[in-house]
C-alpha positions in Angstrom: 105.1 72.1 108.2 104.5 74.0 104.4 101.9 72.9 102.5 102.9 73.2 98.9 100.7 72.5 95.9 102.1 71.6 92.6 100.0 71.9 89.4 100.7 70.6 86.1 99.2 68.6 83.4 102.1 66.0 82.6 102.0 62.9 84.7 105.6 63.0 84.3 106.5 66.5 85.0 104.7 65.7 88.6 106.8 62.5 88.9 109.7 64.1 88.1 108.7 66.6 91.2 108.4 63.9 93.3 111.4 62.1 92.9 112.9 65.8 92.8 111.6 66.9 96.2 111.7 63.5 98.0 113.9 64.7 100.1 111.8 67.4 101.8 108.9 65.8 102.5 110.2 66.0 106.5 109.6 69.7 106.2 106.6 70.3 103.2 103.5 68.3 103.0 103.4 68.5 99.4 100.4 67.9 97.0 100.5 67.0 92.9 97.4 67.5 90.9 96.9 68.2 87.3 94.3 70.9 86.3 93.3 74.1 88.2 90.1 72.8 88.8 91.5 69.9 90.7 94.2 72.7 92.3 90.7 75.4 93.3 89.4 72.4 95.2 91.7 71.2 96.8 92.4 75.1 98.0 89.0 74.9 99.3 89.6 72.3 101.4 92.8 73.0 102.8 95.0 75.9 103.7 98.3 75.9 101.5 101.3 78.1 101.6 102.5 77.9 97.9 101.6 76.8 94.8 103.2 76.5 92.4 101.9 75.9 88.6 102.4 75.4 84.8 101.4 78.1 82.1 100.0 76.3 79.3 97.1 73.3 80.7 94.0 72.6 79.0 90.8 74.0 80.4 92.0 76.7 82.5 95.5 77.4 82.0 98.3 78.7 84.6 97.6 82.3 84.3 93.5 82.1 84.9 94.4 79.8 87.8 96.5 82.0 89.6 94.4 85.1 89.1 91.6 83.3 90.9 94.4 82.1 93.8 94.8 86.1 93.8 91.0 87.0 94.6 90.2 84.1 96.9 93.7 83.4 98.5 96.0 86.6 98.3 97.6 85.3 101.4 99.4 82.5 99.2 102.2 82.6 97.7 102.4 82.0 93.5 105.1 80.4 91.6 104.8 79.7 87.6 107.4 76.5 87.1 107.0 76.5 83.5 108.8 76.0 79.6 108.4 78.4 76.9 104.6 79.9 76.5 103.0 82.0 74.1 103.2 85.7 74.7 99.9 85.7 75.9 100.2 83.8 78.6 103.2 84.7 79.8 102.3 88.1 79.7 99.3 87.4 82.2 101.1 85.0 84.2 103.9 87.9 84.9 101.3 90.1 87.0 99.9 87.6 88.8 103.1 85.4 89.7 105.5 86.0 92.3 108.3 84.6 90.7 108.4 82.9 87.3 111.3 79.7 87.3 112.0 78.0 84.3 111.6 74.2 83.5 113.2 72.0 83.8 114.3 73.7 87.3 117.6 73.1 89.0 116.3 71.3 92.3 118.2 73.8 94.7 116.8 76.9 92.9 113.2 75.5 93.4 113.9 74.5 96.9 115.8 77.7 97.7 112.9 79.8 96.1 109.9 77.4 97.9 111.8 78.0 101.3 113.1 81.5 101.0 109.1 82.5 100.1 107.8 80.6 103.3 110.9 82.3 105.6 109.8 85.7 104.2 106.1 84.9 105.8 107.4 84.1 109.1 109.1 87.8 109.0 106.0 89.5 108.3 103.7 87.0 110.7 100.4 89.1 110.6 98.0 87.8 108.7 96.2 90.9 107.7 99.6 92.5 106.1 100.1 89.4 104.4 97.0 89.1 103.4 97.7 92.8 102.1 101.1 92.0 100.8 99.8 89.7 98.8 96.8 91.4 96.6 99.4 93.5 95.4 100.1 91.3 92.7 102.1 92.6 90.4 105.9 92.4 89.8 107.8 95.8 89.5 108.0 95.4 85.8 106.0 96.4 82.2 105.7 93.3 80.4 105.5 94.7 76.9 109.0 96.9 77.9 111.1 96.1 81.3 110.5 92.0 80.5 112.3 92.7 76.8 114.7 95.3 78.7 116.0 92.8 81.6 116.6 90.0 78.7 118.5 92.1 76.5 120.7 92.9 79.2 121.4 89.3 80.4 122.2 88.7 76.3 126.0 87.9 75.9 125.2 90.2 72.8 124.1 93.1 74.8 124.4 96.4 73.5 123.6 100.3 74.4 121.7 100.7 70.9 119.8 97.9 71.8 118.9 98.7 75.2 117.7 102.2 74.4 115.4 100.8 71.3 113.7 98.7 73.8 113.3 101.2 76.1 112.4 104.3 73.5 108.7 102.1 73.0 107.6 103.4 76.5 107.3 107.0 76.6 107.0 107.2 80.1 110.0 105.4 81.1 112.0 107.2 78.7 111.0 110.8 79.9 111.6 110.0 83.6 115.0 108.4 82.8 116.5 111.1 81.4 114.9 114.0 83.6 116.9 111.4 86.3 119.8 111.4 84.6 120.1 115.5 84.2 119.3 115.9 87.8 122.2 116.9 90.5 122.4 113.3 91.7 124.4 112.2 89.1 126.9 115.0 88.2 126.8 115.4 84.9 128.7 118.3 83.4 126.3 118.7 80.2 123.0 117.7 79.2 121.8 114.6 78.0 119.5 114.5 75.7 118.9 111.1 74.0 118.5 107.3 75.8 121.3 105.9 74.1 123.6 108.7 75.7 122.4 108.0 79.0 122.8 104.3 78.5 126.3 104.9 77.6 126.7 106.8 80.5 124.7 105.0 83.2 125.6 101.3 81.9 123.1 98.7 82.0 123.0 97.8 85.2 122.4 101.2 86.1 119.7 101.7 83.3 118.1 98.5 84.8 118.0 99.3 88.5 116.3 102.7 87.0 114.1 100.8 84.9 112.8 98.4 88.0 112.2 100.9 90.3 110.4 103.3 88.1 107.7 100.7 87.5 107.9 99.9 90.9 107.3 103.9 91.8 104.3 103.5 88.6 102.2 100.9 90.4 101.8 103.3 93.6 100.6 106.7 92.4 97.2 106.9 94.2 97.9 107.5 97.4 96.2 110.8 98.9 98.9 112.0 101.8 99.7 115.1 101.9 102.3 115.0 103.5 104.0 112.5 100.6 104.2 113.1 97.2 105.5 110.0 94.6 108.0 112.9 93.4 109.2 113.5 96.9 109.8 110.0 97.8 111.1 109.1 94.3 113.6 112.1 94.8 114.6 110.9 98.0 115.1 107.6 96.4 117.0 108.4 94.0 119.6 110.7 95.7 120.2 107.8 98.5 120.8 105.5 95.3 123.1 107.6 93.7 125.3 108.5 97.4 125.3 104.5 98.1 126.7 104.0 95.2 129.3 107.0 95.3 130.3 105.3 98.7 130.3 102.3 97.6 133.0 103.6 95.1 134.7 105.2 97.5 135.7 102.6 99.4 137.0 100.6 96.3 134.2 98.3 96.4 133.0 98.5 92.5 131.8 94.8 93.1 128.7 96.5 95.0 128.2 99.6 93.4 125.5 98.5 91.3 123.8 96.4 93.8 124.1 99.6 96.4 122.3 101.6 94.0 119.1 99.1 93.3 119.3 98.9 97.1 119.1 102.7 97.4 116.3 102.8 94.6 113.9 100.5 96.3 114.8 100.8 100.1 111.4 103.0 100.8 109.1 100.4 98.6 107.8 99.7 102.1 106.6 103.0 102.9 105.0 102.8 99.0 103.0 100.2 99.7 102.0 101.1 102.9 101.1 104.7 101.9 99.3 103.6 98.8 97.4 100.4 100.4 96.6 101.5 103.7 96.4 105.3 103.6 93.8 105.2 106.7 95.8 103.5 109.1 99.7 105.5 108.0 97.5 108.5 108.6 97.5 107.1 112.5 100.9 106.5 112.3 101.8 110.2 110.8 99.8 111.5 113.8 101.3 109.6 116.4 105.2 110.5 114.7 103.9 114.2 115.5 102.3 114.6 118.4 105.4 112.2 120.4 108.0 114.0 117.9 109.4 110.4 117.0 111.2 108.9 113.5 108.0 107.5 111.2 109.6 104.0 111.3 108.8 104.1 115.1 105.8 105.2 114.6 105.1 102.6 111.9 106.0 99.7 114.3 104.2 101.3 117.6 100.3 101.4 115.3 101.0 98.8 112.6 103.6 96.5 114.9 105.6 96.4 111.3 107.6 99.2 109.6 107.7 99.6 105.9 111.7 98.2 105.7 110.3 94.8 106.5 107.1 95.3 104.1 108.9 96.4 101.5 111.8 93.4 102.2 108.5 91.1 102.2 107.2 91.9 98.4 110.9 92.3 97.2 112.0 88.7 98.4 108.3 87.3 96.5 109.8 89.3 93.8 112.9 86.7 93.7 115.1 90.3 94.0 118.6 89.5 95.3 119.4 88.4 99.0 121.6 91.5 98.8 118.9 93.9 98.2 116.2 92.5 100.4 119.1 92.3 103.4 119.6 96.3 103.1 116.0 97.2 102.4 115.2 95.1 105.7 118.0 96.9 107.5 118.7 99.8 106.7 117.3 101.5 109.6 118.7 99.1 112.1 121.8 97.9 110.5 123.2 96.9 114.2 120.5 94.2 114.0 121.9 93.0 111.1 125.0 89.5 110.9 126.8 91.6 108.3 130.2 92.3 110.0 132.0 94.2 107.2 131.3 97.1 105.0 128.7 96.1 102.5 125.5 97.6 100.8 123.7 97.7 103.7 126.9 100.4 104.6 126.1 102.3 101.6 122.7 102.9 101.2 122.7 102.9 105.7 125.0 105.8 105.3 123.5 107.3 101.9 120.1 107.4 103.5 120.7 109.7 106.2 123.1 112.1 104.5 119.6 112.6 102.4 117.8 113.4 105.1 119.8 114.9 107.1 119.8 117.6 103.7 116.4 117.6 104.0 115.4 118.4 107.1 112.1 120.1 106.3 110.7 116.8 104.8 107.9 114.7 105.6 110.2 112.5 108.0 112.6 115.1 109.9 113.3 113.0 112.8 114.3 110.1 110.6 117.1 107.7 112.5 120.4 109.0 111.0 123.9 107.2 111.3 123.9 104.5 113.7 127.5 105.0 115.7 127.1 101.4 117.2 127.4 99.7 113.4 129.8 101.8 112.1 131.8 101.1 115.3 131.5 98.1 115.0 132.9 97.1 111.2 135.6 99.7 112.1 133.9 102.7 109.4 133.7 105.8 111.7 136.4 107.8 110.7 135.1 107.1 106.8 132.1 109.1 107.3 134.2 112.4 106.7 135.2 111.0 103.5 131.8 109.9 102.5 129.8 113.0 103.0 132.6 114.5 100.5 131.8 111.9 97.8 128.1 112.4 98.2 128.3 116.2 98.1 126.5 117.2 94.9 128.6 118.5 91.6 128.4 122.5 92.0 129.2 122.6 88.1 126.2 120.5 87.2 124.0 122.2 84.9 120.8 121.1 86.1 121.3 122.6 89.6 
């Protein structure tokens, strides 16, 4: 059974919770108290799965609370249930929560983001890599820029102009995108030169998924491997992104286009974190990949007993990223594993994935698994692979070439 610990300060907020999650109590053992203090101790005492907690509470408000759950307790899970809060607070809540819901909370989003949290545990069941997992504790996002960024593009009132004044106040970000957008990958004829051309261009979505994983890239850019390089996996990232979502195309299905392409951003945050947080032990697992001349993800599984598609499916599901996304990042090595019986984003960034490496074949990972013949077989897709690799072939007019 979960253990789940609710904090908040209003009496009648944790009524409300109880009446609210009545139901469950077959399958969570669920606690209400209302200040941290009261939440620490009770930690001490007893081993809980989630908690989840208010911003704004007197004493020691939401945010401090969950940075000590952090130090002491990286192994738990952290969900802000909270109203409107001063920028302050939410700003420190945002990189030490794992999801942020808003209250009130529609009873199946809380119970669908308490159980989905807890089911993403179970996939990664060692404790040491969740324990790992966990300390890295902040969301794939810059409060002061990508936070703004995401809301503006959820506004009904939405606009390009907009988008690329939000985005023109972090110099960084800005830079990257468009040295991304002149690249090969995405075809252009000419070269642009300003953020609101290349919002125009790209579309929201697009700029978004760009956005996301450039923060996500940002957070890991420490690690000391020479055989990796944040440059080389970012490239490699953002080629598979661009051919999922050319496949994706291809086979009429604009519907997934965009959600193929965040796939195809983050499907190698895994190998990020894993790189970045545990640089000793990869180093094993680069050494054994060489001396029995076997793909990495093998090698991750036969020295860590997990490979980075089901870390990096792990901190992307606490992230409250889309069941889409986290279904291809966990796959996309084994997509034969996978329920999926038609052609879907897995497909795409499956397929994208190893027409990059197979391009590359002098990379860091040359025996990397390529097409799987047994999943294509079977959601009837083999004799579209000719068709693909044309879509995915790079623009020879491209000036950046």
């Amino acid at each position: 059974m979960r253990r789940v610990l609710f904090v908040d300060d209003e009496p009648k907020v944790l009524d409300g919770l109880r009446r609210m999650l009545h139901p469950m109590r077959a399958e969570w053992e669920m606690t209400f108290v209302r200040t941290g203090s009261e939440a620490l101790s009770r930690l001490a005492a007893n081993p809980f799965d989630v908690v989840v907690t208010d911003i704004r509470m007197p004493e020691m408000d939401g945010g401090e609370l969950l940075e000590r759950i952090s130090r002491h307790y990286p192994g738990i899970v952290r969900i802000v249930l909270s109203g409107q809060a001063d920028d302050e607070a939410s700003m420190r809540v945002v990189h030490v929560a794992h999801q942020c819901l808003a209250k009130p909370c529609d009873p199946a989003i809380l119970k669908r983001a308490l159980n989905r949290s807890c089911a993403l545990r179970d996939i990664v069941a060692d404790p040491a890599i969740q324990g790992l997992l966990a300390r890295i504790n902040r969301l794939p996002s810059m409060p002061g820029v990508l936070v703004k960024l995401v809301h503006e593009i959820k506004s009904p009132q939405a606009s390009f102009q907009k988008v690329a004044a939000i985005m023109t106040k972090d110099v960084g970000m800005t830079s990257k995108i468009l040295q991304l957008v002149n690249s090969a990958f995405f075809g252009l004829r000419y070269k642009v030169t300003s953020l609101d051309q290349a919002v125009t261009l790209l579309g929201l979505k697009t700029v978004r998924s760009l956005a996301m994983s450039l923060q996500v890239f940002s957070q890991f850019d420490s690690f000391k491997v020479k055989e990796f390089s944040i440059d080389g996996i970012m490239n490699h990232s953002v080629a598979t992104a661009s051919f999922a979502k050319r496949i994706a195309l291809a086979e009429g299905r604009k519907e997934d286009a965009d959600e193929a392409f965040m796939a195809g951003l983050l499907h190698d945050t895994g190998r990020l974190i894993l790189l970045d947080r545990m640089t000793e032990a990869y180093s094993k697992v680069l050494q054994s990949a060489r001396e029995k001349k076997i793909p990495l993800v093998q090698a991750e599984k036969d020295v860590l007993g997990v490979t980075h598609a089901e870390v990096g499916m792990y901190l992307l599901g606490l992230w409250g990223l889309p069941e889409a996304t986290l279904e291809t990042v966990a796959y996309h090595h084994r997509p034969e594993d996978c329920p999926q019986q038609e052609f879907s984003c897995l497909t795409a960034v499956h397929v994208a994935n190893a027409i990059d490496h197979e391009g590359n074949p002098n990379g860091p990972d040359p025996t990397a698994p390529r097409l799987s013949p047994a999943y294509l077989e079977r959601v009837g897709l083999t004799e579209r692979i000719p068709v693909w690799r044309k879509a995915c072939a790079i623009n020879a007019h491209t000036e950046n070439d």
